[in-house]
C-alpha positions in Angstrom: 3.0 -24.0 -0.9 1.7 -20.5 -1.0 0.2 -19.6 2.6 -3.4 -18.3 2.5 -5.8 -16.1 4.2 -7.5 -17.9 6.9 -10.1 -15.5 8.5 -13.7 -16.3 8.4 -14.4 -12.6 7.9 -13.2 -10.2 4.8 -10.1 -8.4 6.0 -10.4 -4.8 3.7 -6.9 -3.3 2.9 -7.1 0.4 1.5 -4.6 1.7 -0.8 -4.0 5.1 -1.0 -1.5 7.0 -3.4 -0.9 11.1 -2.9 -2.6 12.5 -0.3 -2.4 16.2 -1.5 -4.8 18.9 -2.9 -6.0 17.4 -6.4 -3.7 19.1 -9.1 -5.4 20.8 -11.8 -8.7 19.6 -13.8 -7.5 17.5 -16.8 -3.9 16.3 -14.9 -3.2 12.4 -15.4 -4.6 10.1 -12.4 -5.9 13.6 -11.0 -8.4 11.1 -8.2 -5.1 8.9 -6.8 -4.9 12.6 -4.8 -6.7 12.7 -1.7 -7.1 15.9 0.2 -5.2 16.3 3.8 -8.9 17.2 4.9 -10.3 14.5 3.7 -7.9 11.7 4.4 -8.4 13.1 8.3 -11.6 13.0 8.0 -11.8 9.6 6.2 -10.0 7.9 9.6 -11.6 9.7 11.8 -14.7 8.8 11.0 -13.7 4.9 10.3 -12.5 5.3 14.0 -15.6 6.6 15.2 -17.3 3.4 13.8 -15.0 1.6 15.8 -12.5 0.9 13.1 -8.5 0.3 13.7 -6.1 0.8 10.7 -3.1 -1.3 10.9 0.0 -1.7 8.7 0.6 -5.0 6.9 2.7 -6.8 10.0 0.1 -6.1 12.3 -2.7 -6.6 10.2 -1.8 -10.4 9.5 -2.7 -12.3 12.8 -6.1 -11.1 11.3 -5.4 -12.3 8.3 -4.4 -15.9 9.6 -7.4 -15.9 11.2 -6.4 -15.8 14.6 -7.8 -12.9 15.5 -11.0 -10.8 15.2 -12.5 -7.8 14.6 -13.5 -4.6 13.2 -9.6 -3.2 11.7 -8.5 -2.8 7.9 -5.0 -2.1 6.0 -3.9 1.2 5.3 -1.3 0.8 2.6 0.5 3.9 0.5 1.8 2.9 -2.9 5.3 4.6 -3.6 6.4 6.5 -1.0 5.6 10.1 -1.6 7.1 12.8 0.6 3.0 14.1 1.2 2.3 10.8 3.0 4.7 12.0 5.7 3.5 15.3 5.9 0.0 15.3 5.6 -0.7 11.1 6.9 2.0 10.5 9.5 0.1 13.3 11.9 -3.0 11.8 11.5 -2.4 8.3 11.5 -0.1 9.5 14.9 -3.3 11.1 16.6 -5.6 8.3 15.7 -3.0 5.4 17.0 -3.1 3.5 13.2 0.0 2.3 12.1 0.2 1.8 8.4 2.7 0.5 5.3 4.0 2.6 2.5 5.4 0.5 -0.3 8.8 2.5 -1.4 10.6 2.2 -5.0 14.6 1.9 -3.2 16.4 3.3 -5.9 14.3 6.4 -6.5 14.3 7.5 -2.8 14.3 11.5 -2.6 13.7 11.7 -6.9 10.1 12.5 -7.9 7.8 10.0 -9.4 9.0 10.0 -13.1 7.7 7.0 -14.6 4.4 9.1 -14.4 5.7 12.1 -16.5 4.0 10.1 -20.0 0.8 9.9 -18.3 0.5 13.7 -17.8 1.0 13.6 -13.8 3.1 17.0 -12.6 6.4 15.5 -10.3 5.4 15.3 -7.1 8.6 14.6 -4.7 9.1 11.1 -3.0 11.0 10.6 0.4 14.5 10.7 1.0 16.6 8.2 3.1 16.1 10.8 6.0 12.3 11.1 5.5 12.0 7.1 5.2 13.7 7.0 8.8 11.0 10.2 10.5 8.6 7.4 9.1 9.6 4.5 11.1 10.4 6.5 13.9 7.1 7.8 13.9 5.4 4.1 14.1 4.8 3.3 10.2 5.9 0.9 8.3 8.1 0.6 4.7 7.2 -2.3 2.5 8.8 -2.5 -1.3 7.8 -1.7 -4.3 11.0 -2.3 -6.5 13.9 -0.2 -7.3 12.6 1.3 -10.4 9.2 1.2 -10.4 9.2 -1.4 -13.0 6.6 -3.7 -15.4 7.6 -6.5 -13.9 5.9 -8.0 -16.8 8.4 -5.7 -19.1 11.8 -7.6 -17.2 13.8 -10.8 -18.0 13.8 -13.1 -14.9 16.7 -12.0 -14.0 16.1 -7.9 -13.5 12.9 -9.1 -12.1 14.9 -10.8 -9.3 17.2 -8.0 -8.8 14.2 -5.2 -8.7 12.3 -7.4 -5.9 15.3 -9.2 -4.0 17.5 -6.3 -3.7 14.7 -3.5 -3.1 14.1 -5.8 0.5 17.4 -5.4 1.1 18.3 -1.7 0.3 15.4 -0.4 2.2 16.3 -2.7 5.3 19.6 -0.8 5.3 18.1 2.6 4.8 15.6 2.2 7.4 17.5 -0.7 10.0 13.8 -2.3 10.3 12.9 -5.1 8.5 10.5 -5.1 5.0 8.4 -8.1 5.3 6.2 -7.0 2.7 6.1 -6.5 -1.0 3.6 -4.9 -3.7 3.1 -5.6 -7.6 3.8 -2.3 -9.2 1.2 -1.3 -12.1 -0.5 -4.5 -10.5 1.4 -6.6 -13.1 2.8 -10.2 -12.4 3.1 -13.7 -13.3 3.5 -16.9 -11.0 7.3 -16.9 -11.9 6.7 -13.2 -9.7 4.9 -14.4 -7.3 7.4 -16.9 -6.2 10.6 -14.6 -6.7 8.6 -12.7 -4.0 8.0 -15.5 -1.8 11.9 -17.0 -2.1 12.7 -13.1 -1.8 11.3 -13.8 2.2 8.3 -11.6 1.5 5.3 -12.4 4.3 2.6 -10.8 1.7 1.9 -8.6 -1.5 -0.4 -6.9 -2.5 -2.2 -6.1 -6.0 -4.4 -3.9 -7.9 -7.3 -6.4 -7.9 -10.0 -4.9 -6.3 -11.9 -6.5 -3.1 -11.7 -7.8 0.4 -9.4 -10.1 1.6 -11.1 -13.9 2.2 -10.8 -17.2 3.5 -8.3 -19.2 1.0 -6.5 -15.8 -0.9 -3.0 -15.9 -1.3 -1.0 -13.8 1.3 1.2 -12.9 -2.0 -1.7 -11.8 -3.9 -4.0 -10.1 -2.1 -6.5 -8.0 -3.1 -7.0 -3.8 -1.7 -9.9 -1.2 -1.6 -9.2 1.6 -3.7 -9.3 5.2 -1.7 -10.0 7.9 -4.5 -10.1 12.1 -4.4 -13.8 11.6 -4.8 -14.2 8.5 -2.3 -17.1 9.8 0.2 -17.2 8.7 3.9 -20.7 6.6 3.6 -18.9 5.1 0.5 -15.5 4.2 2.1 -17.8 2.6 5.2 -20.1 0.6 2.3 -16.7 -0.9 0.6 -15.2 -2.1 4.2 -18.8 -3.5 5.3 -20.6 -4.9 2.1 -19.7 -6.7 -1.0 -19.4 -3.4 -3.0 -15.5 -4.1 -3.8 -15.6 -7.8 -3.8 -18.2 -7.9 -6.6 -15.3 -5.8 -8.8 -13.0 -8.6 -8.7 -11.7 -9.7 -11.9 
């Protein structure tokens, strides 16, 4: 059986992608860049409200309900280079601890399966880059090898793309990857337990929305963190229904 959120309260994970200066008006997936300035300014201010970001591990005693209070996810789809750069400081300063979901066969390439969409390479992070990220208190979850449609696979690559990512990035990194996301935010059931069997403890999706009371831990929902995302907006979708009511 599939284990569930338990907590009374919505639990909010963001997802973030770049954070970088936008690239150039009419670029594909131009607002999945946020701006260094921004993104300090973004948890700096959700601190000030009294706000704690937390990575996926320490984010689920939360999510099983047995514990309270005002924290959210800070997740990182794909593991580019910038997150280390520009996020790691920050997240550093303000004590959050976060989870960037890395593609294990791509690590130190440049995000390629992008190029059709019109998004300029932007670099990913090498084995050595992966390790300043641990050692600097954040956390690596998966994301495949390839950056595949899981959708796209037979059973069997699917298997191989979720199984062995786990495993490749626990020898790269030496810390263990308890936690998986859907990439394009396509998956079946049949995906959903290859995660589970793969020893996942969650994944997460592109449905939008908070995380409630009776939501899979292996198909949980995030708050999207756009270039254009202002801070009274990111406080309205952690604190309302304004990202719940987008679920599909």
């Amino acid at each position: 059986m599939t284990p569930t959120v338990q907590s009374r309260a919505p639990v909010p994970i963001l997802t973030f992608h770049q954070i970088a200066p936008a690239p150039e008006r009419g670029t594909g997936f131009r607002s999945l860049s946020v701006a260094p300035e921004h993104f300090q300014q973004q948890m700096a201010f959700l601190q000030t409200l009294g706000y704690r970001g937390l990575s996926m591990t320490a984010l689920q005693p939360y999510l099983r309900g047995e514990y309270s209070g005002k924290v959210f996810g800070i997740t990182f789809d794909d593991g580019y280079l910038n997150n280390l750069t520009h996020a790691l400081p920050v997240l550093h300063r303000l004590g959050f601890s976060s989870t960037c979901y890395v593609i294990s066969a791509m690590l130190g390439q440049t995000n390629s399966w992008d190029r059709h969409n019109g998004v300029p390479p932007s670099e990913l992070m090498s084995v050595a880059q992966l390790q300043r990220w641990v050692a600097g208190g954040q956390e690596v979850g998966a994301h495949t090898r390839n950056h595949v449609r899981l959708t796209q696979v037979d059973a069997t690559t699917a298997l191989q793309e979720i199984a062995l990512c786990k495993t490749e990035l626990e020898q790269f990194t030496g810390a263990v990857v308890a936690h998986f996301c859907y990439p394009y935010g396509e998956f079946t059931p049949e995906h959903v337990a290859i995660v589970g069997q793969a020893g996942f403890v969650s994944a997460t999706t592109t449905q939008r929305g908070r995380c409630h009371a009776g939501d899979s831990l292996l198909e949980l929902p995030r708050v999207p963190v756009l270039r254009r995302t202002s801070r009274p907006l990111l406080w309205w979708k952690l604190a309302s229904h304004y990202e719940d009511q987008r679920r599909a």
